[in-house]
PDBQT receptor file of N, H, CA, C and O in Angstrom, charges set to zero:
ATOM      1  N   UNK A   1      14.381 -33.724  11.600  1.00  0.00    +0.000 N 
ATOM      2  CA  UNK A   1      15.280 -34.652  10.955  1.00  0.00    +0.000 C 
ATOM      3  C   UNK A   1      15.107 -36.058  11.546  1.00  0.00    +0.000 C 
ATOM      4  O   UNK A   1      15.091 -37.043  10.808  1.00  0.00    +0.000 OA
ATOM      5  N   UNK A   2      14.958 -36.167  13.084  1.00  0.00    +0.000 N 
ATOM      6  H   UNK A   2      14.971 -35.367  13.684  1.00  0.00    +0.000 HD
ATOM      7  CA  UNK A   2      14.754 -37.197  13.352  1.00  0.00    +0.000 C 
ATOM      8  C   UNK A   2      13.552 -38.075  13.448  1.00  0.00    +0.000 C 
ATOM      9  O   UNK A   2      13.626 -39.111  14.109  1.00  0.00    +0.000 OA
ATOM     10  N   UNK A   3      12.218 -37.666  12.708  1.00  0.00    +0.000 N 
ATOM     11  H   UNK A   3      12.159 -36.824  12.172  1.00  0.00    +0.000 HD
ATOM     12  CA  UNK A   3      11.408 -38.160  12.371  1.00  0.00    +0.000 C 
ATOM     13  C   UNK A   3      11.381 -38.417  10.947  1.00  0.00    +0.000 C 
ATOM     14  O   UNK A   3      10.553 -39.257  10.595  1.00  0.00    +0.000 OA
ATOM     15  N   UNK A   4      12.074 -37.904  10.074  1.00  0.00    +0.000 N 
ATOM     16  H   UNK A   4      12.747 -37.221  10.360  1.00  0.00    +0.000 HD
ATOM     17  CA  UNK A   4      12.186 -38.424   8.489  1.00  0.00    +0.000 C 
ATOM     18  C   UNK A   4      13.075 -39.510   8.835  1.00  0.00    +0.000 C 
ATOM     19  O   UNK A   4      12.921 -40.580   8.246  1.00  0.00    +0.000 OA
ATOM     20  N   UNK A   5      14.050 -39.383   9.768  1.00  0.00    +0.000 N 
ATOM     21  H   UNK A   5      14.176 -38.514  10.247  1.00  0.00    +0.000 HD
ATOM     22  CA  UNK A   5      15.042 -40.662   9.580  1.00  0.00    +0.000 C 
ATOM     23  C   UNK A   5      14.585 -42.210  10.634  1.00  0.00    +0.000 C 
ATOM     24  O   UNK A   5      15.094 -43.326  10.528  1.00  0.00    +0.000 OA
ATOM     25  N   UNK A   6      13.603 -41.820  11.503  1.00  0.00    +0.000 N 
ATOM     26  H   UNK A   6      13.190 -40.914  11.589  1.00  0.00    +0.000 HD
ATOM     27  CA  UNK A   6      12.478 -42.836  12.020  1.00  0.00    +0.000 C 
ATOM     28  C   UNK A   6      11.512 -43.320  10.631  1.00  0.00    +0.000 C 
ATOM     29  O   UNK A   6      11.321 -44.446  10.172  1.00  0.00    +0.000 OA
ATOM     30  N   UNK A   7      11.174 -42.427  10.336  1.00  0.00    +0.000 N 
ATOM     31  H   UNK A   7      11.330 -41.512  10.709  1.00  0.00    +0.000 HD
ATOM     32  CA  UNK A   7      10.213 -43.045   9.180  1.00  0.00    +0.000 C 
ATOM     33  C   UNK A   7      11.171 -43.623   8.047  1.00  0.00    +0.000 C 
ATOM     34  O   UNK A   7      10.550 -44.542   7.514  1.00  0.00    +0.000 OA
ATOM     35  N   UNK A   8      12.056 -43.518   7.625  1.00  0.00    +0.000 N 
ATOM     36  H   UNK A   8      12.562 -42.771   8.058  1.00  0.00    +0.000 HD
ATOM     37  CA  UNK A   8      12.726 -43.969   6.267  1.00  0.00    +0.000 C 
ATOM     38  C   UNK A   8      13.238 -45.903   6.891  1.00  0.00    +0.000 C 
ATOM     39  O   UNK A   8      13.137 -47.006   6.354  1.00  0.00    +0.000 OA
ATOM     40  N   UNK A   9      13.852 -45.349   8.444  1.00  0.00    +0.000 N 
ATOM     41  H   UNK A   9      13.934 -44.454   8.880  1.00  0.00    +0.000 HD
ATOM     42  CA  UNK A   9      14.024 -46.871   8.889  1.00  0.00    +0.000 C 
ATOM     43  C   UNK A   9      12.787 -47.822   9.032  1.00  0.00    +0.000 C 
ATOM     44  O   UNK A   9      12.975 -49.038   9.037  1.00  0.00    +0.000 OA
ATOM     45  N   UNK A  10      11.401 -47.246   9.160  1.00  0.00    +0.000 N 
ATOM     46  H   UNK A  10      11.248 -46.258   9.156  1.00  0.00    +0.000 HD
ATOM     47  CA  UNK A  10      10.268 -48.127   9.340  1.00  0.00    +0.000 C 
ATOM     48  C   UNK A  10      10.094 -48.793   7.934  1.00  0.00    +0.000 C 
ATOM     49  O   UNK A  10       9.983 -50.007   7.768  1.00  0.00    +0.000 OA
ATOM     50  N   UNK A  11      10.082 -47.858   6.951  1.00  0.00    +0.000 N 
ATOM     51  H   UNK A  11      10.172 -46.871   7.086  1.00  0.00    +0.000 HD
ATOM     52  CA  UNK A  11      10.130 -48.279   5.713  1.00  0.00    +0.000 C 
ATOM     53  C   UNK A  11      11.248 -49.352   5.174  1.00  0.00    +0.000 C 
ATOM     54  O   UNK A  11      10.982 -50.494   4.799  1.00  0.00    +0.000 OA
ATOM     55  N   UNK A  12      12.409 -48.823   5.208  1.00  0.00    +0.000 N 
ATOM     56  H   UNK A  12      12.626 -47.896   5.513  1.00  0.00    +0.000 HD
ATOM     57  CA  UNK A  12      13.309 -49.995   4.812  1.00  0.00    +0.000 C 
ATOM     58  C   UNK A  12      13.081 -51.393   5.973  1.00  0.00    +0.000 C 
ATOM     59  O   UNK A  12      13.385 -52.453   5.426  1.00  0.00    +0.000 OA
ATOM     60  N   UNK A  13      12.863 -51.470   6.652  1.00  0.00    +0.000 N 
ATOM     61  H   UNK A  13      12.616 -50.609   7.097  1.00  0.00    +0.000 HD
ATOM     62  CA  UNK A  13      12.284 -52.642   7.743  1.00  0.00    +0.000 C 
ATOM     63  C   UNK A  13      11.392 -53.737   7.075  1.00  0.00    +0.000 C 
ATOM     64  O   UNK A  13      11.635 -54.918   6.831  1.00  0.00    +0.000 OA
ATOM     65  N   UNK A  14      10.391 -53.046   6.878  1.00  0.00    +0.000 N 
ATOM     66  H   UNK A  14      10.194 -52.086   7.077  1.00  0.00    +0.000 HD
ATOM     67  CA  UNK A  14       9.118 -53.136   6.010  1.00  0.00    +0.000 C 
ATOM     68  C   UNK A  14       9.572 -53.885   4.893  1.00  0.00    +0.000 C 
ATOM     69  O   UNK A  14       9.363 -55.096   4.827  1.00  0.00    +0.000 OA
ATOM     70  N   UNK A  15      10.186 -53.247   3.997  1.00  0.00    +0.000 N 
ATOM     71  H   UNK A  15      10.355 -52.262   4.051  1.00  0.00    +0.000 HD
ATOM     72  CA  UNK A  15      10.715 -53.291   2.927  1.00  0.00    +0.000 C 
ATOM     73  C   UNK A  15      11.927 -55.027   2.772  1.00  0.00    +0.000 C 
ATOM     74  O   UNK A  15      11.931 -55.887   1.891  1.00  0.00    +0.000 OA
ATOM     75  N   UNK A  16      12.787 -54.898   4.062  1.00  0.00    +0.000 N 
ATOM     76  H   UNK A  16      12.784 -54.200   4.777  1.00  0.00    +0.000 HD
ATOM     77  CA  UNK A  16      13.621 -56.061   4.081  1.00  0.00    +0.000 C 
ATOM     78  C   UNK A  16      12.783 -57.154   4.619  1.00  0.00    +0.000 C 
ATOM     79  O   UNK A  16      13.162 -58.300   4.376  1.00  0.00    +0.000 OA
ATOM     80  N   UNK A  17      11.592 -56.967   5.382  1.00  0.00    +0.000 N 
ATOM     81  H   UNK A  17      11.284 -56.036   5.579  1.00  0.00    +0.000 HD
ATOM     82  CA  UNK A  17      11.005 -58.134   5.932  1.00  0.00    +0.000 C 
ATOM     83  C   UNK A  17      10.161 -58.843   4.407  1.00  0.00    +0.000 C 
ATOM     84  O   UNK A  17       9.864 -60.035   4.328  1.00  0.00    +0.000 OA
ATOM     85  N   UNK A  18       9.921 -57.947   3.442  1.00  0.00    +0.000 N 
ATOM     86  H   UNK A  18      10.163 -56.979   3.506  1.00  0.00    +0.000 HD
ATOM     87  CA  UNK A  18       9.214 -58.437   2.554  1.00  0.00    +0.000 C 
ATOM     88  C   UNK A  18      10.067 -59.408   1.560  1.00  0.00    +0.000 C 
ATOM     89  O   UNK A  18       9.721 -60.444   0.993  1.00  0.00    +0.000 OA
ATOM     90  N   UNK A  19      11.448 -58.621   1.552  1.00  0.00    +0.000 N 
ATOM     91  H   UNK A  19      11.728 -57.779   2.013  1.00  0.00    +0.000 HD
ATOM     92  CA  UNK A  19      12.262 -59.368   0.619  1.00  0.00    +0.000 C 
ATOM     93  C   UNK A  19      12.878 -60.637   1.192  1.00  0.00    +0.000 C 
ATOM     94  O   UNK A  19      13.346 -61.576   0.548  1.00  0.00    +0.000 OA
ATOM     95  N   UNK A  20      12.789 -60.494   2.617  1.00  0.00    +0.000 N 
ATOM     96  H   UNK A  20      12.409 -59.732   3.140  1.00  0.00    +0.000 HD
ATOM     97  CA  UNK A  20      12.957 -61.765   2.951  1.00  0.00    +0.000 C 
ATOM     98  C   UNK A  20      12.445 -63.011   2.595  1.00  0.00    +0.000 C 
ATOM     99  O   UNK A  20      12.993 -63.994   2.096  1.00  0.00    +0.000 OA
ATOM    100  N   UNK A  21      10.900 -62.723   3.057  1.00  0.00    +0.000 N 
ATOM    101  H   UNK A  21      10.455 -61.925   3.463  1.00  0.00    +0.000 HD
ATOM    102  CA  UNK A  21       9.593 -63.805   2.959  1.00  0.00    +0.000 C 
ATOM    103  C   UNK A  21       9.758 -64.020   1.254  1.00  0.00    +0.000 C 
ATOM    104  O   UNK A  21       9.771 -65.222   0.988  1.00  0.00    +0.000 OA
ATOM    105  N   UNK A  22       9.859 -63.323   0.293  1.00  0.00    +0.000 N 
ATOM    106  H   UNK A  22       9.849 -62.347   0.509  1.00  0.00    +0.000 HD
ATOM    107  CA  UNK A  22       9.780 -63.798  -0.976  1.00  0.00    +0.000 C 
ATOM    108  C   UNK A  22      11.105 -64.596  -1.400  1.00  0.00    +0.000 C 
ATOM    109  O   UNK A  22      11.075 -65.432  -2.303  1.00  0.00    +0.000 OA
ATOM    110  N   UNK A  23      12.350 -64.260  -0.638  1.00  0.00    +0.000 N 
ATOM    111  H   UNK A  23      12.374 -63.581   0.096  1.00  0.00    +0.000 HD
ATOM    112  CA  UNK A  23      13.655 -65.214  -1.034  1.00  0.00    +0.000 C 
ATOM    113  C   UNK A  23      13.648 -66.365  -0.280  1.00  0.00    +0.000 C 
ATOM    114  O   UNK A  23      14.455 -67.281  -0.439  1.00  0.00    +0.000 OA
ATOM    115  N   UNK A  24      12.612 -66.346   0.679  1.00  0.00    +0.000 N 
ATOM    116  H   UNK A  24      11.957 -65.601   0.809  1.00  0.00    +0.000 HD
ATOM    117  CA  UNK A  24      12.366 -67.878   1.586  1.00  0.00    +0.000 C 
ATOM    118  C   UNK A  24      11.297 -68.453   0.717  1.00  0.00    +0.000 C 
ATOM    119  O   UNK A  24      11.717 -69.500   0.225  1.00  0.00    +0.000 OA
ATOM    120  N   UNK A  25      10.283 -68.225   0.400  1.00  0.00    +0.000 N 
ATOM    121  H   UNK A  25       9.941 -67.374   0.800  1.00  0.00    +0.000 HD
ATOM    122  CA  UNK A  25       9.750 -68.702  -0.428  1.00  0.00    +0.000 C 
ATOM    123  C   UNK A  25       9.964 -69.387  -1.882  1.00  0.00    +0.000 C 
ATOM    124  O   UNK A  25       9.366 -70.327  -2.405  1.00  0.00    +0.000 OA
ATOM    125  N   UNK A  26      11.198 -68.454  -2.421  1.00  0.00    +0.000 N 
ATOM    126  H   UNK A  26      11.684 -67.690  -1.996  1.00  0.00    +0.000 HD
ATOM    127  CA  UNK A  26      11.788 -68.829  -3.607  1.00  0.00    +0.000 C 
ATOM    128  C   UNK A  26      12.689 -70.181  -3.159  1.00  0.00    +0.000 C 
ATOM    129  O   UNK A  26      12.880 -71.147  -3.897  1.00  0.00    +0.000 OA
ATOM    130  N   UNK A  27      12.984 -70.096  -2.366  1.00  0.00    +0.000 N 
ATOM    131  H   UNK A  27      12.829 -69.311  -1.766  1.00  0.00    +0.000 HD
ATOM    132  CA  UNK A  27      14.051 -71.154  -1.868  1.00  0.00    +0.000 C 
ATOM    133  C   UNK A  27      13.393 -72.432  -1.204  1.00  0.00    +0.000 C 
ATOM    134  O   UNK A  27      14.017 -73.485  -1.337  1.00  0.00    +0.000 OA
ATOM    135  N   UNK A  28      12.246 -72.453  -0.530  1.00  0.00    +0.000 N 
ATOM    136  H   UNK A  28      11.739 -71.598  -0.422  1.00  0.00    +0.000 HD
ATOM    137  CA  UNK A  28      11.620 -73.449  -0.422  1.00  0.00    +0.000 C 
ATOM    138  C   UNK A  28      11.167 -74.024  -1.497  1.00  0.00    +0.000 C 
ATOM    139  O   UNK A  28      10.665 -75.125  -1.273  1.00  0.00    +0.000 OA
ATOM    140  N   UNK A  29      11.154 -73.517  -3.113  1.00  0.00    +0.000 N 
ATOM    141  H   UNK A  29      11.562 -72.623  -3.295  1.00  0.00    +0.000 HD
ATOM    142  CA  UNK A  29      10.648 -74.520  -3.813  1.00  0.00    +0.000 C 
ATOM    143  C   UNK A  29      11.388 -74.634  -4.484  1.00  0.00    +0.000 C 
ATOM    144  O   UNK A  29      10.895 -74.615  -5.612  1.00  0.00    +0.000 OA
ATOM    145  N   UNK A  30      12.896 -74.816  -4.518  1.00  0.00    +0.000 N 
ATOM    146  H   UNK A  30      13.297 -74.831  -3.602  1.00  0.00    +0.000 HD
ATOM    147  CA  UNK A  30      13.963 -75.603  -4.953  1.00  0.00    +0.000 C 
ATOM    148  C   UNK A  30      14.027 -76.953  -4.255  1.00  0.00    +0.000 C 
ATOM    149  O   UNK A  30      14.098 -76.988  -3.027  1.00  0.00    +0.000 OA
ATOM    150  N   UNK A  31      13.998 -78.434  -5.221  1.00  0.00    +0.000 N 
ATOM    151  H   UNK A  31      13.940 -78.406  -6.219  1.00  0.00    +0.000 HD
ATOM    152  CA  UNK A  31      14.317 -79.312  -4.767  1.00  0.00    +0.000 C 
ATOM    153  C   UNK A  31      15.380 -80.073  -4.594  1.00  0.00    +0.000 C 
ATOM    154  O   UNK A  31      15.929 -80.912  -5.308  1.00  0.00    +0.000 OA
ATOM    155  N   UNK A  32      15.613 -79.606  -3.419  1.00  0.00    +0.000 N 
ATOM    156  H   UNK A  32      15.167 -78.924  -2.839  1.00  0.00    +0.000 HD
ATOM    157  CA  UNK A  32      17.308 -80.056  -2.501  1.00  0.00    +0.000 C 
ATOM    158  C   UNK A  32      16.805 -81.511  -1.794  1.00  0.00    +0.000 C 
ATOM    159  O   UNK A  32      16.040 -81.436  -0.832  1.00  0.00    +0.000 OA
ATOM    160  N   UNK A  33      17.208 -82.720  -2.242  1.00  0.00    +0.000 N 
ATOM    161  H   UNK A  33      17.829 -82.781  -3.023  1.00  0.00    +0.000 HD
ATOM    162  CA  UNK A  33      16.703 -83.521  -0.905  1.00  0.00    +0.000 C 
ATOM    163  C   UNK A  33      17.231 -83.375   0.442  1.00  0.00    +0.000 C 
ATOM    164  O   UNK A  33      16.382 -83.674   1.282  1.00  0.00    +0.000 OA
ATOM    165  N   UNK A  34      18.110 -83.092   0.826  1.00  0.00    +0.000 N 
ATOM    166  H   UNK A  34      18.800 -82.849   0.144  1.00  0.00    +0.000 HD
ATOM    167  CA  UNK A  34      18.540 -82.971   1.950  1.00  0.00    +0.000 C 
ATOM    168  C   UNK A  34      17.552 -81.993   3.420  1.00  0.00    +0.000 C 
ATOM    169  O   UNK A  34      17.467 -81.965   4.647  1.00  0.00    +0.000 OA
ATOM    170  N   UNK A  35      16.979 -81.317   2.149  1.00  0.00    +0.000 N 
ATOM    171  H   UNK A  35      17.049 -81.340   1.152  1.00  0.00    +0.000 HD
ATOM    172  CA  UNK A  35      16.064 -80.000   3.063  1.00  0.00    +0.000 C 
ATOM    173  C   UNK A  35      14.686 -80.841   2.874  1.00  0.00    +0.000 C 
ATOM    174  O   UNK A  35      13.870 -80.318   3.632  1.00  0.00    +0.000 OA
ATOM    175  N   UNK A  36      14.066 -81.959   2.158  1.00  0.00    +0.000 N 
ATOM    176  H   UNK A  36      14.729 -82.384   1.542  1.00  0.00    +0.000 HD
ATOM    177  CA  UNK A  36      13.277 -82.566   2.716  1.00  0.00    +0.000 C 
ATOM    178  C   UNK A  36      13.204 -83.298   4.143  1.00  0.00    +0.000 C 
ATOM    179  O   UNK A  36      12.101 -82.989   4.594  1.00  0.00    +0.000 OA
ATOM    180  N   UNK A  37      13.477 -83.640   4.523  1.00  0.00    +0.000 N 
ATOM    181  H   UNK A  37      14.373 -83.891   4.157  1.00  0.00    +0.000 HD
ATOM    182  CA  UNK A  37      13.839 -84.185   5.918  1.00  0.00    +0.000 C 
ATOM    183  C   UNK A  37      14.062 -83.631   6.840  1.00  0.00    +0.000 C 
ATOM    184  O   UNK A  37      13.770 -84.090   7.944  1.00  0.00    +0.000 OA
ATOM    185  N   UNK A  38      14.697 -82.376   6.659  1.00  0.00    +0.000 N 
ATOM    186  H   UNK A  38      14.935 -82.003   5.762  1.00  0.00    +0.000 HD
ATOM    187  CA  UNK A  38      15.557 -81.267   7.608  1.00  0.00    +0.000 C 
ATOM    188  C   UNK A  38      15.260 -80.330   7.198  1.00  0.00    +0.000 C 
ATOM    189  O   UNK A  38      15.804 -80.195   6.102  1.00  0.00    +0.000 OA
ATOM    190  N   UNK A  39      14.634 -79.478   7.457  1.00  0.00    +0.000 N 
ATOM    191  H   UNK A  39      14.192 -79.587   8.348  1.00  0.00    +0.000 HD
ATOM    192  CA  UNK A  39      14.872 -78.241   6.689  1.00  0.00    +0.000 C 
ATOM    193  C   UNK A  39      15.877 -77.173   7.271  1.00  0.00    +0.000 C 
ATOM    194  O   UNK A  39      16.001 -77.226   8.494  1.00  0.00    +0.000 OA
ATOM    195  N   UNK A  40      16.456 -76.421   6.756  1.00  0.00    +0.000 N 
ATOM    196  H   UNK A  40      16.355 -76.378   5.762  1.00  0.00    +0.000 HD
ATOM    197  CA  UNK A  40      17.660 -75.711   7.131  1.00  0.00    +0.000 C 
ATOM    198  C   UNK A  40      16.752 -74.547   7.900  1.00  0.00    +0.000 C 
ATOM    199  O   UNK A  40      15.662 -74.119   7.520  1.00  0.00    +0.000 OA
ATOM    200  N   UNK A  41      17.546 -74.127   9.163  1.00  0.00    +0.000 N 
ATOM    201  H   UNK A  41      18.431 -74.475   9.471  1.00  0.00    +0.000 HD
ATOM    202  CA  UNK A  41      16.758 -73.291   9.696  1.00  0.00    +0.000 C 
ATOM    203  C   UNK A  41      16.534 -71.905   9.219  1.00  0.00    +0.000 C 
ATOM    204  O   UNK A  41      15.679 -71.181   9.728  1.00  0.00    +0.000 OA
ATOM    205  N   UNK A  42      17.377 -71.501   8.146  1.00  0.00    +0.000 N 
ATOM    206  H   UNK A  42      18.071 -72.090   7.732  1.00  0.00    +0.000 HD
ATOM    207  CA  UNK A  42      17.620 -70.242   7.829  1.00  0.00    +0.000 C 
ATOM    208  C   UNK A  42      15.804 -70.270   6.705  1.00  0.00    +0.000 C 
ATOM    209  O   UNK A  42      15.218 -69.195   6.572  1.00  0.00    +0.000 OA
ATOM    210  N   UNK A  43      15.371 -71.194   6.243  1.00  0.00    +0.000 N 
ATOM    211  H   UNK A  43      15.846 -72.067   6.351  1.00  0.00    +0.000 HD
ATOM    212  CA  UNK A  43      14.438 -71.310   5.629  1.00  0.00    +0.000 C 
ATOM    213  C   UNK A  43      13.225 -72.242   6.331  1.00  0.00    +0.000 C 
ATOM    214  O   UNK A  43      12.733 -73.157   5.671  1.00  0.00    +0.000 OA
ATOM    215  N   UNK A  44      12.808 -71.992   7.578  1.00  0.00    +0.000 N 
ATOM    216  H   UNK A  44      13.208 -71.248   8.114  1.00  0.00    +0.000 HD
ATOM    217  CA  UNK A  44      11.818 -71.990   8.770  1.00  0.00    +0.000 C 
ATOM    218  C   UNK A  44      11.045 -70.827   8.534  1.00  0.00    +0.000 C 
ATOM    219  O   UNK A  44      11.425 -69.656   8.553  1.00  0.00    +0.000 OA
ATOM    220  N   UNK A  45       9.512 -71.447   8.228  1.00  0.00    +0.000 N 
ATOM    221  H   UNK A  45       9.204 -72.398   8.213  1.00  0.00    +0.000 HD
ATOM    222  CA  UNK A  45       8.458 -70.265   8.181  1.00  0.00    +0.000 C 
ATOM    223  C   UNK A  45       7.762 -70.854   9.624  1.00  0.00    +0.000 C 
ATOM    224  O   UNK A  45       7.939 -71.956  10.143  1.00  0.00    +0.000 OA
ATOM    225  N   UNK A  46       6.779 -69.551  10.156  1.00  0.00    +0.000 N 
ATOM    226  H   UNK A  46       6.635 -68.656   9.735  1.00  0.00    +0.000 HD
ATOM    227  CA  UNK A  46       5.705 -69.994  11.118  1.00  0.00    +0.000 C 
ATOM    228  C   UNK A  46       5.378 -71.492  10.740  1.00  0.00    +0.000 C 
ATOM    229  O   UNK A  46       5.405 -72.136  11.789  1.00  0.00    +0.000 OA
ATOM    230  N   UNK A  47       5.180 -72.035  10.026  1.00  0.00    +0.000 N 
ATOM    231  H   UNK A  47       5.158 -71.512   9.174  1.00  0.00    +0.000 HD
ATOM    232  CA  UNK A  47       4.627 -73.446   9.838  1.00  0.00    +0.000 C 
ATOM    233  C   UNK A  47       5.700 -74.597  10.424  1.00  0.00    +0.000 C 
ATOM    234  O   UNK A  47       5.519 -75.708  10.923  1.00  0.00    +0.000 OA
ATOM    235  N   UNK A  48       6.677 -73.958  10.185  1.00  0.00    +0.000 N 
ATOM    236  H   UNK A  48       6.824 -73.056   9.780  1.00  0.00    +0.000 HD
ATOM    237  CA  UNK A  48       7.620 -75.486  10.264  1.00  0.00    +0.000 C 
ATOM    238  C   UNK A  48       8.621 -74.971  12.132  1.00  0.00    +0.000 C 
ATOM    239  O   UNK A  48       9.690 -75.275  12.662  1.00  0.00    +0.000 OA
ATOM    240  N   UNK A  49       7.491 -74.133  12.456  1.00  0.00    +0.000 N 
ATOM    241  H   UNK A  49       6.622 -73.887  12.026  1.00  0.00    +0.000 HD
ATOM    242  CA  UNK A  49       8.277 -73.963  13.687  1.00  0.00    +0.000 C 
ATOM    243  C   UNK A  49       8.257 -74.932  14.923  1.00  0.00    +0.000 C 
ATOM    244  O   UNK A  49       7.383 -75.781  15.096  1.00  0.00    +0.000 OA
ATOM    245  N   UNK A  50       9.203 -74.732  15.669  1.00  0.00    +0.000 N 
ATOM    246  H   UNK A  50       9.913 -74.042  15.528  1.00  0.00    +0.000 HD
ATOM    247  CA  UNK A  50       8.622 -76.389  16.952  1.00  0.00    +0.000 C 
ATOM    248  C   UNK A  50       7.447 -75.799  17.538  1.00  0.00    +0.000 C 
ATOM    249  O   UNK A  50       6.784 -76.431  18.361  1.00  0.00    +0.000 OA
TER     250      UNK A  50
């Protein structure tokens, strides 16, 4: 049992890291001016890191 329920959490992991990157993506190409200048940290990819 506790290897189906290790594997189902690797999967949903997997799964939320992907839906993340595509709702950050969707959201970076809304044009907000305010997030030109600044970008809000909640929408920080590897690129825009310090």
């Amino acid at each position: 049992m506790r290897g189906e329920l290790d594997g189902l959490s690797a999967i949903m992991e997997s799964h939320f890291a992907y839906e993340e990157r595509e709702i950050v993506t969707a959201l970076n190409r809304l044009d907000v001016p305010g997030w030109h200048r600044d970008v809000p940290r909640f929408l920080r990819t590897e690129e825009d890191a310090p």
